[in-house]
PAZAPA-4460 file (N, C-alpha, C; in steps of 0.05 Angstrom, whole numbers, plus 32768, in hexadecimal, padded with zeros to 4 digits):
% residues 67
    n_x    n_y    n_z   ca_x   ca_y   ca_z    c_x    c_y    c_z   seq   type   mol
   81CB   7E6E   758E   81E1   7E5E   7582   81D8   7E41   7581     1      X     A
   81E0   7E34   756D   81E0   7E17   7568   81EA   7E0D   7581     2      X     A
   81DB   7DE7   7586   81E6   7DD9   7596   81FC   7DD1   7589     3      X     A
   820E   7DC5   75A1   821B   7DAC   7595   8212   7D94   7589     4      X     A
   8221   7D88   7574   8211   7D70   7569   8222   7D57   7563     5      X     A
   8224   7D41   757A   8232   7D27   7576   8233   7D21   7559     6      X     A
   8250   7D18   7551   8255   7D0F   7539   824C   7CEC   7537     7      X     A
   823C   7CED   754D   8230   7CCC   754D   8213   7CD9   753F     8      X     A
   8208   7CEE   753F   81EB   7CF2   7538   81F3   7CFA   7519     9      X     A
   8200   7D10   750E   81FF   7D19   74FB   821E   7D2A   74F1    10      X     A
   822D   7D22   74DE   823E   7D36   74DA   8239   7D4D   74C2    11      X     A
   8250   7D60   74C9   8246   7D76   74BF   8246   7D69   7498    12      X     A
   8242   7D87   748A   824B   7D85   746A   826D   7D80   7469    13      X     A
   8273   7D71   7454   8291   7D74   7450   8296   7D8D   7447    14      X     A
   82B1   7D97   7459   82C2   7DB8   744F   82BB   7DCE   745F    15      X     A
   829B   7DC5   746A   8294   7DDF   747A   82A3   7DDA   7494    16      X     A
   82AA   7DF9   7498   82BA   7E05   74B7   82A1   7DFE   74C7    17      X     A
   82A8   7DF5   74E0   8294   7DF0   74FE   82A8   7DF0   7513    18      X     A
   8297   7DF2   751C   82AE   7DF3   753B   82AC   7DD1   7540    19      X     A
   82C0   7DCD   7548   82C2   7DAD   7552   82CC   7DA8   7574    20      X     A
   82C4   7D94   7580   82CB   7D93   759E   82DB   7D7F   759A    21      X     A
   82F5   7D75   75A6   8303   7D5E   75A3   830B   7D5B   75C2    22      X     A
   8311   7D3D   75C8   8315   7D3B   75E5   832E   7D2F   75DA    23      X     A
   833D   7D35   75DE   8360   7D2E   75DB   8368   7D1B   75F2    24      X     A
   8361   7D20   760C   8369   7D0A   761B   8354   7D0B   762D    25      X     A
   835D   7CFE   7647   8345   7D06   7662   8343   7D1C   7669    26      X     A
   8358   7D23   7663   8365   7D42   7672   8369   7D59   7661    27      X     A
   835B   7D59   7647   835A   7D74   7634   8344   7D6D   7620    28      X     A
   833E   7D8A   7622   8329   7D88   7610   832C   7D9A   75FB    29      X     A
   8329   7DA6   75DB   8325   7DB3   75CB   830D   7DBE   75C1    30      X     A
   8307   7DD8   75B8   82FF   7DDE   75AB   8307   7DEF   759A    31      X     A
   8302   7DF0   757C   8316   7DFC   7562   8305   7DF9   754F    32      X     A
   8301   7E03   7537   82F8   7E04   751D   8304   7DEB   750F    33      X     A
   82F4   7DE0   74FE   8302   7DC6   74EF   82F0   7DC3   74DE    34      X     A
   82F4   7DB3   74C6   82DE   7DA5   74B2   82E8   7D88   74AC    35      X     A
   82CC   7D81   74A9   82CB   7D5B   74A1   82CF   7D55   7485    36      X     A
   82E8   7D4B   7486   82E9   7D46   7465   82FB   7D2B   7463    37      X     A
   82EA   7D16   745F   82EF   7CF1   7465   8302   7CEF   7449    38      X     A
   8306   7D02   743E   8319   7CF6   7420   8337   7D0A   7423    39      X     A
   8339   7D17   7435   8355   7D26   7442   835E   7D19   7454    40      X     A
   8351   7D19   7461   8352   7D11   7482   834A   7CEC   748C    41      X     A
   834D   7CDE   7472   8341   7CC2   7480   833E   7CB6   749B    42      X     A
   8355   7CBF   74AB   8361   7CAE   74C8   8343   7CB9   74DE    43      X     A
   833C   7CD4   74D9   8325   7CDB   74E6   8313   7CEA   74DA    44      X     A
   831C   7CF1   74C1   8301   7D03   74B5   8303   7D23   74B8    45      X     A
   8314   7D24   74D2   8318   7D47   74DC   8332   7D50   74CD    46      X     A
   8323   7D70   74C5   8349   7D7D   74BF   833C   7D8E   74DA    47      X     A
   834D   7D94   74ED   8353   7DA5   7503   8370   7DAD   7504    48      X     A
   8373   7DB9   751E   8395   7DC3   7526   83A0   7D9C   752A    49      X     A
   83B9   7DA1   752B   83CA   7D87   7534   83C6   7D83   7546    50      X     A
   83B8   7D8D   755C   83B5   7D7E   7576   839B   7D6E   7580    51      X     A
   8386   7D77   7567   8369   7D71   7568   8366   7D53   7551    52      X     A
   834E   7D4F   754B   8344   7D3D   752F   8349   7D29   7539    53      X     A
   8356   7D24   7555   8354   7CFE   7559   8339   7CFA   7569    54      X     A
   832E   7D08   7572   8314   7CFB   7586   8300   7D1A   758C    55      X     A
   8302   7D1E   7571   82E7   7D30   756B   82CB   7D21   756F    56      X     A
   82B8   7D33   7585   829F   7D20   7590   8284   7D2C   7580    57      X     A
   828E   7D48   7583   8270   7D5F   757E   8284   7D73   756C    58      X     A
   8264   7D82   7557   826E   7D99   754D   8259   7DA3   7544    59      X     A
   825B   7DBF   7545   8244   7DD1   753F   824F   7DEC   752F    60      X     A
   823B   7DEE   7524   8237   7E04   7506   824A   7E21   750F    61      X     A
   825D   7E2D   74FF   8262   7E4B   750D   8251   7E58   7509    62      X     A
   8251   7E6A   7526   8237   7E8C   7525   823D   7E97   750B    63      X     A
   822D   7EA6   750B   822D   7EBA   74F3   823E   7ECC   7502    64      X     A
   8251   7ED7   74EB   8263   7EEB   74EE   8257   7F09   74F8    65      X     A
   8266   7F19   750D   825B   7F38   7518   824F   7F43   74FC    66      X     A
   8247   7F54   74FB   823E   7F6C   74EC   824D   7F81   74EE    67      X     A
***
């Protein structure tokens, strides 16, 4: 499986699904599917669930689906 990859090094394509990590506070952390799309989403760039997209750090590619 892919590493994680700081959105300080490289973000993904716009639209593509990745898993995204978001640190919501000191005290929670997320992980959830989301895509970067800076012309929806201006305030952060993320569409995620409502509780994520404010302090998304890392995100990495989804596995390939079972067989």
């Amino acid at each position: 499986m892919s590493e994680w990859i700081s959105v300080k090094d490289r973000l993904p394509q716009e639209d593509d699904p990745v898993l995204v990590w978001d640190i919501a506070s000191p005290y929670s952390e997320f992980v959830d599917i989301g895509y970067y799309d800076p012309h929806s989403a201006p305030d952060t760039g993320w569409r995620c669930n409502e509780y994520m997209n404010r302090s998304v750090t890392h995100w990495m590619p989804l596995p390939e689906p079972p067989q």
